[in-house]
N, C-alpha and C positions, 0 to 999 in steps of 0.2 A: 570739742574739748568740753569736760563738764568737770564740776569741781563740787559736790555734793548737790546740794537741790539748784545748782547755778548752771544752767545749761550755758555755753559758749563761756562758761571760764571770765575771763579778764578782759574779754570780748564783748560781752553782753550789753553795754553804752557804747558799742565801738562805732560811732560815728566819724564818716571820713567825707569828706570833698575831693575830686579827681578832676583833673584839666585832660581831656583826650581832642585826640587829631585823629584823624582816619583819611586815607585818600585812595579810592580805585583809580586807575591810571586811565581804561580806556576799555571797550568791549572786547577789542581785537587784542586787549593786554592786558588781560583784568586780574592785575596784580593788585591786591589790598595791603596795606600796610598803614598798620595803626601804631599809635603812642600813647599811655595815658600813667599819668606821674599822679599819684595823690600831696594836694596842695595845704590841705590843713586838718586838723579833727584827730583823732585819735590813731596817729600812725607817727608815733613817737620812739626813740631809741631809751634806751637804758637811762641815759642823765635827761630824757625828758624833751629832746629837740626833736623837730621833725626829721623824719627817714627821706621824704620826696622819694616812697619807693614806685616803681616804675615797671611795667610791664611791656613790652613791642612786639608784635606778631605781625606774621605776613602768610597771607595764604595765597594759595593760586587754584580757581576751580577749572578744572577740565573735562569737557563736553566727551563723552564716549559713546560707544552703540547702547541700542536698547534705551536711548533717555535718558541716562544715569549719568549722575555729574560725581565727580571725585572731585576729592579739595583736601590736597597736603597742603598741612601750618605748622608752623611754627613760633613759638612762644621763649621769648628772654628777657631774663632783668638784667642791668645792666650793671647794677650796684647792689651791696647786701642791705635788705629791707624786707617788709611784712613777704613779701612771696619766696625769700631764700637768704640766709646767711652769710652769700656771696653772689658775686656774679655768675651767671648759669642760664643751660637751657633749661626749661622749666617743663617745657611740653612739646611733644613733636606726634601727629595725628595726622589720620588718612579716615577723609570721612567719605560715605558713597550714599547718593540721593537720590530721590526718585519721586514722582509726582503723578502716584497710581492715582487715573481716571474714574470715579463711580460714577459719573452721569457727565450731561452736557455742563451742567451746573456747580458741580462738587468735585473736587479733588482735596486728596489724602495724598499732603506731604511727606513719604516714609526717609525717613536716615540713619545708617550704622556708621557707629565712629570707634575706630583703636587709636586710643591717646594712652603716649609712652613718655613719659615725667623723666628724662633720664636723671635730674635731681634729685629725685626721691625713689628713684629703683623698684617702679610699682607699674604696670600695667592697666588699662582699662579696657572695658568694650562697653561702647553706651547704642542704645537704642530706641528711635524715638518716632514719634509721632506726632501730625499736626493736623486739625482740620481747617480746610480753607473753601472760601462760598467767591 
């Protein structure tokens, strides 16, 4: 959002505090599922009270051929605040990973993600890269 020479708009001191939970369940059930509510800072409603908007996701990675792990998530607010207007799914994504070898000592963690906002009626494909020693 920009609003003349104001990059991020109404945003640009938006300072916020968030309270999150995370818990993976087990290896053999390695369901995640997080919580996190923003507690204070600039995540205010219209007359000026705080929103406590809130986001939850839960992913599940799953081990395939070839070393590639898939991990479907999913993303919801539960009330209308800074991430949606209402209550909604926000994100639903199918990401696939892969932890190509270059030596004994180096690997390059590669991952493609299609994340689909059914909120906002917008599709993605992200692609990324990481090095790791």
């Amino acid at each position: 959002m920009e609003r003349g020479n104001e990059p991020y708009g109404h945003y640009k001191n938006a300072h916020c505090f968030e309270g999150a939970v995370a818990y993976t369940f087990s290896k053999s059930f390695p369901l995640s599922l997080s919580w996190g509510t923003r507690i204070s800072g600039a995540d205010k409603n219209e007359k000026g009270h705080m929103r406590a908007s809130t986001y939850i996701s839960a992913l599940y990675p799953i081990a395939v051929p070839a070393e590639i792990t898939l991990t479907p998530s999913v993303g919801f607010t539960p009330w209308k605040g800074m991430f949606y207007k209402k209550a909604a799914f926000t994100d639903i994504s199918l990401k696939a990973s892969k932890d190509l070898q270059v030596s004994s000592h180096f690997s390059m963690p590669l991952f493609i993600q299609v994340i689909v906002p059914p909120a906002f009626d917008r599709t993605y494909l992200v692609a990324g890269f990481c090095f790791g020693f």
